[in-house]
ZAMARGU-4260 file (C-alpha; in steps of 0.2 Angstrom, whole numbers, plus 5000, padded with zeros to 4 digits):
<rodrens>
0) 5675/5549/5328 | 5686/5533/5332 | 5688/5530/5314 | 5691/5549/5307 | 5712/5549/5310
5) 5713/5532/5299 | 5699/5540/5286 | 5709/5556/5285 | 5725/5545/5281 | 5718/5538/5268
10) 5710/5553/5262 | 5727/5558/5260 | 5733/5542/5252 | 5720/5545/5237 | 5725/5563/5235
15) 5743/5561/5233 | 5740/5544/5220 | 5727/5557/5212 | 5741/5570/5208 | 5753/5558/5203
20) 5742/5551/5190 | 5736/5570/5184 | 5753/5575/5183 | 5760/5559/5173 | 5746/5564/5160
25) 5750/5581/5162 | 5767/5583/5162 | 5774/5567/5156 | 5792/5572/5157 | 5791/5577/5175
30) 5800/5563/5189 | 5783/5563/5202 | 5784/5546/5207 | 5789/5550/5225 | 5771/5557/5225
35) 5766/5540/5224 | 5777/5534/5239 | 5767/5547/5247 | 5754/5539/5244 | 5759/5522/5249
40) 5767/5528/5265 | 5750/5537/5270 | 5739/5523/5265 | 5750/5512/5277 | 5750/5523/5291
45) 5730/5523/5290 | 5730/5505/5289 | 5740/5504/5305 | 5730/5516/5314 | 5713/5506/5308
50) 5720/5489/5313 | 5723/5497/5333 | 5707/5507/5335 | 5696/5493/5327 | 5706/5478/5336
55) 5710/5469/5321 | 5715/5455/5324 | 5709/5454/5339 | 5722/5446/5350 | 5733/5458/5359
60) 5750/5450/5356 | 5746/5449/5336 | 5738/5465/5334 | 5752/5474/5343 | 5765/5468/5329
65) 5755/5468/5314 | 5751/5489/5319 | 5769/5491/5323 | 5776/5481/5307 | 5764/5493/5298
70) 5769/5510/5308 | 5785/5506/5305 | 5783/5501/5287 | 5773/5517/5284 | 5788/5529/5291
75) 5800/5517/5278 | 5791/5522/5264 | 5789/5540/5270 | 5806/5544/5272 | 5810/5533/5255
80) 5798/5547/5246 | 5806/5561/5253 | 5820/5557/5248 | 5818/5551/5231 | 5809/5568/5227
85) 5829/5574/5226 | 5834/5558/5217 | 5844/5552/5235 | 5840/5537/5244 | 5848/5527/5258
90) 5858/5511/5255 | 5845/5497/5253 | 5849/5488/5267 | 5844/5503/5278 | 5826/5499/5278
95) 5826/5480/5282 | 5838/5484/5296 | 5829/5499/5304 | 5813/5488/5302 | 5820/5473/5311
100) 5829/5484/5323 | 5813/5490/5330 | 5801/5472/5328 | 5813/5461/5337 | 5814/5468/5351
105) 5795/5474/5351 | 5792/5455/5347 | 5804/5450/5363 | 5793/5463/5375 | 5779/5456/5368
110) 5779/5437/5368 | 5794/5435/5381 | 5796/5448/5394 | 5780/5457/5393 | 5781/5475/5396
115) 5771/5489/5390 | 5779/5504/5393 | 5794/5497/5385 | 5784/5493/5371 | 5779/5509/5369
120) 5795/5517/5369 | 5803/5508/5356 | 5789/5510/5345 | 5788/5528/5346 | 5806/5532/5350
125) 5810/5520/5336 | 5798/5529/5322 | 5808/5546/5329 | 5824/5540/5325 | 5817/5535/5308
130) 5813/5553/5302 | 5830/5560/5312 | 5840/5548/5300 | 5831/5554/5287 | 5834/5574/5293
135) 5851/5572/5294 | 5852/5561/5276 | 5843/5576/5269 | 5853/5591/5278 | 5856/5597/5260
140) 5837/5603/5261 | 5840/5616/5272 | 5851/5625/5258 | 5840/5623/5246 | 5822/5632/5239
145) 5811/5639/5250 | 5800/5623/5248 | 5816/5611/5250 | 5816/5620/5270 | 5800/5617/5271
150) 5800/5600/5268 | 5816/5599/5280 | 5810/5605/5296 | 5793/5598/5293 | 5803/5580/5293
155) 5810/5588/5311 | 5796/5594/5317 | 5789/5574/5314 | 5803/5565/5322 | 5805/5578/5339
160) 5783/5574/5340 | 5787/5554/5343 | 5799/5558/5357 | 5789/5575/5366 | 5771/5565/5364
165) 5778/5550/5373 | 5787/5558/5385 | 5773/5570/5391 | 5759/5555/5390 | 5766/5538/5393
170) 5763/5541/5413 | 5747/5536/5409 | 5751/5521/5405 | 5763/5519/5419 | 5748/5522/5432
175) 5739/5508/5424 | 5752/5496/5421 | 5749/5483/5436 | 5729/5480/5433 | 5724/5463/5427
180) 5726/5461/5409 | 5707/5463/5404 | 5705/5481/5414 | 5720/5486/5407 | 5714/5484/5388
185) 5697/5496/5392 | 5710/5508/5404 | 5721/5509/5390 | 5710/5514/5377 | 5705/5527/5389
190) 5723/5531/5396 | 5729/5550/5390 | 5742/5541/5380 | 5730/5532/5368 | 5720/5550/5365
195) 5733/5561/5360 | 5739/5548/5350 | 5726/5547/5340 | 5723/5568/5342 | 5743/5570/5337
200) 5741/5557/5322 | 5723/5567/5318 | 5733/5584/5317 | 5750/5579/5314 | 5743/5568/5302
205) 5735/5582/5292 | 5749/5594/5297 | 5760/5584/5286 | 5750/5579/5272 | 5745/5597/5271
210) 5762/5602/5270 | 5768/5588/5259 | 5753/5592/5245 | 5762/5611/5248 | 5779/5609/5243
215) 5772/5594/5228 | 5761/5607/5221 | 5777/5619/5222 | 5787/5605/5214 | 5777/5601/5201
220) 5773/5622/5196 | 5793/5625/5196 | 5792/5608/5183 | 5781/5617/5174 | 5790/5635/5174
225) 5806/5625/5170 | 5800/5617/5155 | 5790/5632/5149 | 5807/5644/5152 | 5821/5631/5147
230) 5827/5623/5131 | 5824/5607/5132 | 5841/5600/5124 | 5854/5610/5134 | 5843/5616/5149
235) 5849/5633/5148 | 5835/5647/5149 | 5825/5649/5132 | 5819/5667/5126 | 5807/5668/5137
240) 5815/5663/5152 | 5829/5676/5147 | 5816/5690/5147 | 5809/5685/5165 | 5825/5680/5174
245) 5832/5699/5164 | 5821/5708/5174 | 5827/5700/5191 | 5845/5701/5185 | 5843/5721/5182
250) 5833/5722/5199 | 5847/5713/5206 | 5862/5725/5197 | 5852/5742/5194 | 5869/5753/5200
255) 5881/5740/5193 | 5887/5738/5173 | 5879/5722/5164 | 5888/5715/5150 | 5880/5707/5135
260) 5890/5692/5127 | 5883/5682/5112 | 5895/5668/5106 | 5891/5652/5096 | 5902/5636/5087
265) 5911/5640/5074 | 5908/5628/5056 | 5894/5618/5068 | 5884/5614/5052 | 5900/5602/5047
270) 5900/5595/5065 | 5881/5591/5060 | 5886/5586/5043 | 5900/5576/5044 | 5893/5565/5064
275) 5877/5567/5061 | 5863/5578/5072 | 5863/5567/5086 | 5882/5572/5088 | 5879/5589/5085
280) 5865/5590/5096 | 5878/5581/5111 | 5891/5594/5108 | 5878/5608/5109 | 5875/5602/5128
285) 5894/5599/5133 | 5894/5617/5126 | 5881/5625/5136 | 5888/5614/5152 | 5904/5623/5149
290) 5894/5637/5149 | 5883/5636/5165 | 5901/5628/5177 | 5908/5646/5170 | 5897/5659/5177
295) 5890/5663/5192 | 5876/5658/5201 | 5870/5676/5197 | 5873/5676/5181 | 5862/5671/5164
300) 5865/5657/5151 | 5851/5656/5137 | 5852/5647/5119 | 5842/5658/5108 | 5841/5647/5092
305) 5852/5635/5085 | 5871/5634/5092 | 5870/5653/5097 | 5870/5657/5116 | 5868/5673/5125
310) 5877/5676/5142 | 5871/5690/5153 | 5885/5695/5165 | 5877/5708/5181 | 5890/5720/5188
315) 5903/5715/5178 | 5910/5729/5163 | 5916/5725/5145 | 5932/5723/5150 | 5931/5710/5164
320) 5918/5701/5150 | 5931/5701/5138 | 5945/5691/5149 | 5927/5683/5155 | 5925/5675/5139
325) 5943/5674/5132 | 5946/5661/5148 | 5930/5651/5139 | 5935/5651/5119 | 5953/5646/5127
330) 5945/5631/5136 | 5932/5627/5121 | 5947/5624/5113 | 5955/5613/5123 | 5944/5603/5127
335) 5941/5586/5119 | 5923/5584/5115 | 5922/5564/5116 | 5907/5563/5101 | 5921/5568/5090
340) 5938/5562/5082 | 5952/5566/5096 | 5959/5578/5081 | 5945/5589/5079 | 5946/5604/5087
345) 5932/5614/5093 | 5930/5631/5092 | 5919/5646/5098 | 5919/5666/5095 | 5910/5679/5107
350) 5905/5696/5103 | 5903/5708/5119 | 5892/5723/5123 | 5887/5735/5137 | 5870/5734/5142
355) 5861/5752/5142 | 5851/5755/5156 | 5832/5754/5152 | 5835/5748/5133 | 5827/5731/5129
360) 5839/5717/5131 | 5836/5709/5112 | 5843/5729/5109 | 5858/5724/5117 | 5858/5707/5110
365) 5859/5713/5094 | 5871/5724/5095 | 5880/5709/5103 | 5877/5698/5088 | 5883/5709/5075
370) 5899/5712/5084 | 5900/5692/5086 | 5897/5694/5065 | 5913/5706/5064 | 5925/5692/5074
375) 5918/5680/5065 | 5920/5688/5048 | 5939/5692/5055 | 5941/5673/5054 | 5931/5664/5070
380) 5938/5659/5086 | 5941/5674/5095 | 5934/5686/5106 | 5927/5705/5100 | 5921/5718/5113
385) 5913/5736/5111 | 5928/5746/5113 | 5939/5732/5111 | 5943/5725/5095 | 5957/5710/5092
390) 5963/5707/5074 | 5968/5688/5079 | 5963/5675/5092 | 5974/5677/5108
</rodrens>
């Protein structure tokens, strides 16, 4: 049983490089390297737990720092994978500081004013203070997905752990502190300290690993439901996704009026034409980000083909969809697109309908689209609604 905390460790280690490498074959395009931080931080943490339990090396003085230098170094690595799974970091001379910070005066209590228990504290209280720097570098978590909170007060409840378990235990150690130094090896490893660190690292160990291989499998499916339900240029919602996130935007405004808008560039085929596709494709994103910033985070932004979007608009009527997209031709319009000449002007026309309850919504959109074909055919750039017809743009 001495071994089985270390093994599990590394148990732990293989399966998180095991996922990265299955989800870099399996969805190329998908950022999972933090998985193989995990990894790194976990096969660390094992080694430091081996090199204690098997006395390796075996003098005292060196084996304290080499398992500290790698306890230390394993939390480092840790909090730098939890982080970089939201594409943060710290600054990089945070870990060479927090490492020294601990290991010189761990190496002082050690070598020059030997002490234990003072030892003890700074290596637990120290790998503590780790993961809190790390909870309050990654407060944004708590607002995030269900999974982000997860992975927040999982990094918590691993920092408070350091502190309670040394609090509750390091009497042991105390009681023992003024034997000779060769009973107080074999009472040490036998003190209540040394077994429930080894129990807490066994459970807390698994605890976290378990819940770290939760939130990465949650990761890597919303990866996977992103790229299945989003267009891969602009990163709006695709058809599909527009069906699925429909039926929660309907579930979410069943008693309110939902309004239908349909818009798309005017002349794009002569921005393709006359910059080339890769132009047209970088005004097709600045045109669906001008898009997304405009709605809210209720609301639905999809490209259905082409340079043709659909805007879903829940518990808002025509009329406030019409000013809705009036305020968006207006800025389309005067905004300068950079991948242009600074005397092309950009434009866009929306055609508006009223979504019938229990309809289809590609009903709607079509209804939409040819009321975007009657503006357009008025002369493009402006804004058509059901019910509300302009002869000129505003």
């Amino acid at each position: 049983m001495t071994f089985v905390p270390s093994a599990l460790l590394a148990l732990f280690a293989l399966t998180f490089c095991g996922i990265w490498g299955a989800c870099r074959i399996a969805v190329p395009d998908h950022k999972c390297n933090y998985l193989l931080i995990y990894g790194a931080g976990f096969l660390v943490f094992s080694m430091a737990l081996f090199s204690q339990v098997a006395h390796l090396p075996p003098d005292g003085g060196y084996n304290a720092m080499i398992s500290g230098t790698l306890y230390i170094g394993a939390c480092l690595i840790l909090v730098k994978g939890v982080l970089a799974r939201s594409g943060q970091d710290f600054p990089v001379s945070f870990y060479p500081v927090a490492l020294l910070a601990i290991l010189v005066p761990l190496f002082y209590f050690q070598y020059i004013d030997k002490n234990l228990i003072v030892r003890i504290y700074l290596l637990n209280f120290g790998m503590g203070a780790i993961f809190l720097a790390l909870a309050g570098r990654a407060r944004f978590l708590r607002y995030g997905t269900v999974t982000d909170r997860i992975l927040f007060w999982l990094v918590v409840a691993l920092a408070l752990h350091f502190f309670l378990r040394t609090l509750l235990t390091v009497g042991s150690v105390a009681a023992i502190y003024n034997l000779p130094s060769t009973a107080l090896l074999s009472n040490f490893a036998a003190s209540s300290f040394w077994n429930w660190s080894k129990i807490s690292v066994a459970i807390l160990g698994a605890a976290v690993g378990l819940g770290l291989l939760t939130v990465s499998g949650a990761d890597i499916i919303m990866g996977l439901r992103s790229e299945r339900d989003n267009d891969p240029l602009t990163g709006a919602l695709n058809r599909r996704g527009l069906d699925g996130e429909m039926l929660r935007l309907l579930a979410r405004s069943s008693q309110a009026p939902v309004s239908v808008i349909v818009c798309d560039l005017d002349y794009f085929k002569s921005i393709n034409d006359t910059y080339g596709h890769a132009v047209g494709d970088a005004v097709l994103v600045n045109f669906a980000d001008v898009l997304r910033k405009s709605v809210r985070s209720t609301d639905l932004v999809a490209r259905i083909g082409g340079e043709e979007f659909v805007i879903v608009l829940g518990g808002m009527t025509v009329e406030n969809a019409y000013l809705f997209a009036e305020r968006i031709r207006k800025a389309v319009q005067n905004r300068h697109f950079d991948q242009v000449d600074s005397d092309q002007i950009i434009t866009c026309t929306f055609g508006i309908t009223r979504y019938r309850k229990n309809e289809d919504l590609w009903a709607a959109v079509k209804r939409a689209d040819e009321i975007l074909y009657a503006a357009k055919k008025a002369g493009r750039n402006r804004t058509y609604a059901e019910g509300i017809q302009r002869p000129f743009a505003a």
